[in-house]
Backbone as a ProteinNet text record, in pm:
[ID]
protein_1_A
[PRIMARY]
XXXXXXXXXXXXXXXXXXXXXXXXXXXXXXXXXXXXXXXXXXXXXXXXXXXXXXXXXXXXXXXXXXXXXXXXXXXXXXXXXXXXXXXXXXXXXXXXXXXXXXXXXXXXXXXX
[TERTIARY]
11986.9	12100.7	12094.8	12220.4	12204.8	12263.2	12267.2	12319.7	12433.6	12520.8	12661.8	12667.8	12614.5	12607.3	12572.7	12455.9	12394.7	12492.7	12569.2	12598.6	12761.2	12824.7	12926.1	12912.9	12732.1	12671.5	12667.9	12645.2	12621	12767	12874	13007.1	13063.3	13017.6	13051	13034.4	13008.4	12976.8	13103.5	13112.3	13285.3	13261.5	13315.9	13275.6	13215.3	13213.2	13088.9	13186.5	13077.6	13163.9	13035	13053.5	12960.8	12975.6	12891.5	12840.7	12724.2	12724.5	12653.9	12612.7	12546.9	12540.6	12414.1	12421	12220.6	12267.2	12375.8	12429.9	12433.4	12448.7	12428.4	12267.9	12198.1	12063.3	11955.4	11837.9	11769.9	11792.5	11782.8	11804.6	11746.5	11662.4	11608.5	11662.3	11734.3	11825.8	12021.1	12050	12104.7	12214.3	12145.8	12187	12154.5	12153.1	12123.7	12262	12244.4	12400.3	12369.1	12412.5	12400.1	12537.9	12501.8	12595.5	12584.5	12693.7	12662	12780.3	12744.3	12821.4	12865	12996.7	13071.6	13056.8	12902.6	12856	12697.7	12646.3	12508.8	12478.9	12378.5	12317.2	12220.1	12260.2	12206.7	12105.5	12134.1	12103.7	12093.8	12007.1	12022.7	11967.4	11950.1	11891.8	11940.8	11831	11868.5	11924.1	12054.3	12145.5	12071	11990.7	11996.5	11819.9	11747.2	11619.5	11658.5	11724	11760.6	11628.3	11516	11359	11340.1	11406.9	11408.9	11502.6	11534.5	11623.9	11514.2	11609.4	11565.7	11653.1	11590	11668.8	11616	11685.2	11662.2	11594.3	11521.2	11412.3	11398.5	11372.1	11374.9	11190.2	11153	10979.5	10915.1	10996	10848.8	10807.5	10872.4	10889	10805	10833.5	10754	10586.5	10559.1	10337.3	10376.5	10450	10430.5	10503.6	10588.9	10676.2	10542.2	10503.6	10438	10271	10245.3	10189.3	10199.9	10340	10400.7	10408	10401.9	10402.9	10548.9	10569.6	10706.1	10771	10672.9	10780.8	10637.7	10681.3	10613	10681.1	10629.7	10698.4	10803.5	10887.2	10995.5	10965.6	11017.8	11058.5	11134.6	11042.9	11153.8	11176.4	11181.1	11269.4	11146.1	11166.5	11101	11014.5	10920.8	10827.1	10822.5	10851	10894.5	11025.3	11073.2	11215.7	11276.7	11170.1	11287.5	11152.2	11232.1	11113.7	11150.3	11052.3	11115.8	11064.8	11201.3	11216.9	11224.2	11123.7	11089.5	11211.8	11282.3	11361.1	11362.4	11212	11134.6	11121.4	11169.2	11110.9	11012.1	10909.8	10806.3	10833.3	10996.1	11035.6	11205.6	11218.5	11352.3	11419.3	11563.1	11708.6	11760.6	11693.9	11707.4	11654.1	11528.2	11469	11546.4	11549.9	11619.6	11757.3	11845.9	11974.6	11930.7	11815.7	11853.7	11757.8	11689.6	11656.7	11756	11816.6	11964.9	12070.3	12081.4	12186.6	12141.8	11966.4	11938.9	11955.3	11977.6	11936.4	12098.5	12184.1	12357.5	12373.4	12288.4	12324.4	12243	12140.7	12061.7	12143	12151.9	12245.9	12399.1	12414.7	12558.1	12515	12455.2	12396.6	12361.5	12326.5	12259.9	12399	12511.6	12636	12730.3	12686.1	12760.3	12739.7
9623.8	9569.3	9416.8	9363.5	9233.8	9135.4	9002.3	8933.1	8953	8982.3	9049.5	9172.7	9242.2	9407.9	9401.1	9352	9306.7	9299	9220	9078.8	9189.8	9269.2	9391.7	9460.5	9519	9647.1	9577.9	9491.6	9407.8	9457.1	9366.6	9371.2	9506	9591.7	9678.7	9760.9	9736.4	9739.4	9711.6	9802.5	9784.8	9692.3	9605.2	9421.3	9304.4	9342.1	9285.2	9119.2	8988.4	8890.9	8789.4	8742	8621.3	8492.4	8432.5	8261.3	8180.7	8108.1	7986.2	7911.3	7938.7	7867.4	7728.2	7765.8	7597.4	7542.5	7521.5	7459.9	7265.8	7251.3	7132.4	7079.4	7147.8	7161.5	7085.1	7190.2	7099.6	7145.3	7114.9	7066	7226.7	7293.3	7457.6	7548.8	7508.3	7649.3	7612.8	7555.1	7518	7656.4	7775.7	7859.8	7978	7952.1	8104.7	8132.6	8276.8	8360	8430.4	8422.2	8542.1	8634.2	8755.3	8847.3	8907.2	8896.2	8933.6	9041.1	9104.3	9228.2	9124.8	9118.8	9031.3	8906.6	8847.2	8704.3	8740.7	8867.6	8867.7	8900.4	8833.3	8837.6	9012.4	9041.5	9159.7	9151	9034.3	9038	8866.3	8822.4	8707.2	8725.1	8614.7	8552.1	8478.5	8358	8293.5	8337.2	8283.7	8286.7	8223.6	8151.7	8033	8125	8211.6	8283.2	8393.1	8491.9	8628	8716.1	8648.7	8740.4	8806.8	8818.5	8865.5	8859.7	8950.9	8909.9	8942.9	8896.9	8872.6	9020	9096	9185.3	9224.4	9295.9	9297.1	9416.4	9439.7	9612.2	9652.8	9744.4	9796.9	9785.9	9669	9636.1	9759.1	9901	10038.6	10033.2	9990.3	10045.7	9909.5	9817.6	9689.6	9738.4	9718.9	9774.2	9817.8	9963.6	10041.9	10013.9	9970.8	9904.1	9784.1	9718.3	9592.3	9655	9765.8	9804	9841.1	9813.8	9872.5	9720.4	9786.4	9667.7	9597.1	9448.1	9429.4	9417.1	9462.9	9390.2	9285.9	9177	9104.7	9011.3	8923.8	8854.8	8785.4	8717.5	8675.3	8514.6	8440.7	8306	8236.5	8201	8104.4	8186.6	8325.8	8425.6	8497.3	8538.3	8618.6	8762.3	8755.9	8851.6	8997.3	8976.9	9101.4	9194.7	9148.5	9186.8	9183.6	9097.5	9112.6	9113.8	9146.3	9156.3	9113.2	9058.6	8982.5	9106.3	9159.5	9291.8	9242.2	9223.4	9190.7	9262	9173.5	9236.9	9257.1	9200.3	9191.5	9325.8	9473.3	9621.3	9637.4	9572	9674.4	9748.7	9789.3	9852.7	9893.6	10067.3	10126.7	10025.5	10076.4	9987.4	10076.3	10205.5	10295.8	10274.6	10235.5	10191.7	10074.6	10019	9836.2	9892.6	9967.4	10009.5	10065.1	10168.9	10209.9	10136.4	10057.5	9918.8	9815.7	9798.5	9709	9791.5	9906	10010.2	10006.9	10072.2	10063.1	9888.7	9762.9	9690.1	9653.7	9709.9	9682	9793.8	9899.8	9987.8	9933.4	9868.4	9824.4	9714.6	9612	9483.6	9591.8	9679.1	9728.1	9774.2	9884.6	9926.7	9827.1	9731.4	9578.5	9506.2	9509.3	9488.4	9554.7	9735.6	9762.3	9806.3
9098.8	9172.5	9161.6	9106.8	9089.6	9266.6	9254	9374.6	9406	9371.6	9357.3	9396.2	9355.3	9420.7	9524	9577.8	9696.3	9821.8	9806.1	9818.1	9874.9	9768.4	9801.5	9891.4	9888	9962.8	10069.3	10123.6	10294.1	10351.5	10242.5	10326.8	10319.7	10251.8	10267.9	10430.5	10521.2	10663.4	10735.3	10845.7	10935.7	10993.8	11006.4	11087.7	11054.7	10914.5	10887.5	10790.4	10808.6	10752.6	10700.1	10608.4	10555.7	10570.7	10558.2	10607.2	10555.1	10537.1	10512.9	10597.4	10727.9	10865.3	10833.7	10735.6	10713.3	10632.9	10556	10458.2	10522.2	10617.3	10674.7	10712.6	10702.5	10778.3	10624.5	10621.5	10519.8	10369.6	10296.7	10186.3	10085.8	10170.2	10082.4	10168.7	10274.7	10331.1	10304.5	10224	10208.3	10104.4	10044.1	9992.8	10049.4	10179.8	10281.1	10288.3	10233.6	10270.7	10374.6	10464.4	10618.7	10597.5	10653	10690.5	10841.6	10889.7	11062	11099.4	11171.2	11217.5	11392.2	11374.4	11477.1	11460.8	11600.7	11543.2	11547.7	11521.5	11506	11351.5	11334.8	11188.3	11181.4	11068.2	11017.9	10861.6	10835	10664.1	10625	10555.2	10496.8	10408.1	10256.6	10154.4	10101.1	10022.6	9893.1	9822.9	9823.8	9663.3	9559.2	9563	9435.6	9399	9491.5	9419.5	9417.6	9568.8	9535.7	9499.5	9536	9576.7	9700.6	9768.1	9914.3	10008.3	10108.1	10183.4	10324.2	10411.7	10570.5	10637.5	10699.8	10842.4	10935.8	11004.9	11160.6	11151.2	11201.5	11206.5	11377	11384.3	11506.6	11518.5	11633.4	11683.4	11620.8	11662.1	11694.6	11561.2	11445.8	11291.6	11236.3	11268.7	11171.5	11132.7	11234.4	11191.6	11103.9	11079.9	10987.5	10849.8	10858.2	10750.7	10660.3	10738.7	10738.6	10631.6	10621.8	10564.5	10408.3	10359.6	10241.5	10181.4	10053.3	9960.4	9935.8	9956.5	9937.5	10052.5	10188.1	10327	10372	10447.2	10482.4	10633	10678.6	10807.9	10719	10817.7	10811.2	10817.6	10742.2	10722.6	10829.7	10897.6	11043.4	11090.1	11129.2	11211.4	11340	11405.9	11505.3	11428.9	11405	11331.9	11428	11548.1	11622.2	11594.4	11571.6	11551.1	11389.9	11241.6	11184.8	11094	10944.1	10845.9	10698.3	10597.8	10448.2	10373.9	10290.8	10196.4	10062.6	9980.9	9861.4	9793.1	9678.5	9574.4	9426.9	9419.7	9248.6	9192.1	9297.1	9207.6	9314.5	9363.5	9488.4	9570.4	9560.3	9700.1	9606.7	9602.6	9550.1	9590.5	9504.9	9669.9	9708.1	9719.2	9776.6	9871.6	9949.4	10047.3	10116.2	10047.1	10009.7	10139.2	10058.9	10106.8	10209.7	10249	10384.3	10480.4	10490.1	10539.5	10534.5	10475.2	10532.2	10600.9	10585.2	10682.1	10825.2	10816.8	10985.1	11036.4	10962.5	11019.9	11100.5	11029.5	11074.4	11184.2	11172	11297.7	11408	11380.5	11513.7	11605.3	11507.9	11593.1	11599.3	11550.3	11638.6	11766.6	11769.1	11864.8	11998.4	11949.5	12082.7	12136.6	12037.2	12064.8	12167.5	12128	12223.4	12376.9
[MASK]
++++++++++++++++++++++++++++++++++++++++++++++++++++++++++++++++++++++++++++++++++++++++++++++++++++++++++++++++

């Protein structure tokens, strides 16, 4: 799956809208694409590396996630709540995809 497919599969989500919210900020977040279901974030990554993206995980699941090759803590983000999903091949996008699905049903879910 290239950045583009990616990038389809996010918005592909009912509510779902993209942003550039660090584009003013420093100078290496400057190509963070966020995707947020309303105004909560569900999904981020580098456009300009496209090695990983950022999402929201449900706490009970991280330990165990956190054990697999290809998820790791999160970059600036709350390590309780969210996790970095390698996109080099260590992890299907079959996994990939349904680790970004639960992460749009979770922040829906906190929404409603």
């Amino acid at each position: 799956m290239n950045v583009e497919e990616f990038r389809d599969f996010c918005l592909s989500f009912p509510n779902t809208r993209e942003g550039m919210p660090f584009e003013g900020f420093f100078r290496n977040s400057r190509s963070i694409l966020v995707f947020y279901v309303n105004e909560k974030m569900f999904c981020l990554f580098d456009l300009d590396k496209f090695d990983h993206c950022t999402l929201k995980c449900d706490p009970k699941r991280i330990d165990e996630l956190m054990g697999e090759k290809g998820i790791d803590k999160p970059f600036n983000l709350s390590p309780k709540h969210w996790i970095s999903v390698a996109l080099n091949g260590d992890i299907s996008w079959e996994i990939v995809k349904d680790l970004v699905t639960q992460s749009h049903k979770l922040v829906v879910a906190g929404i409603s």
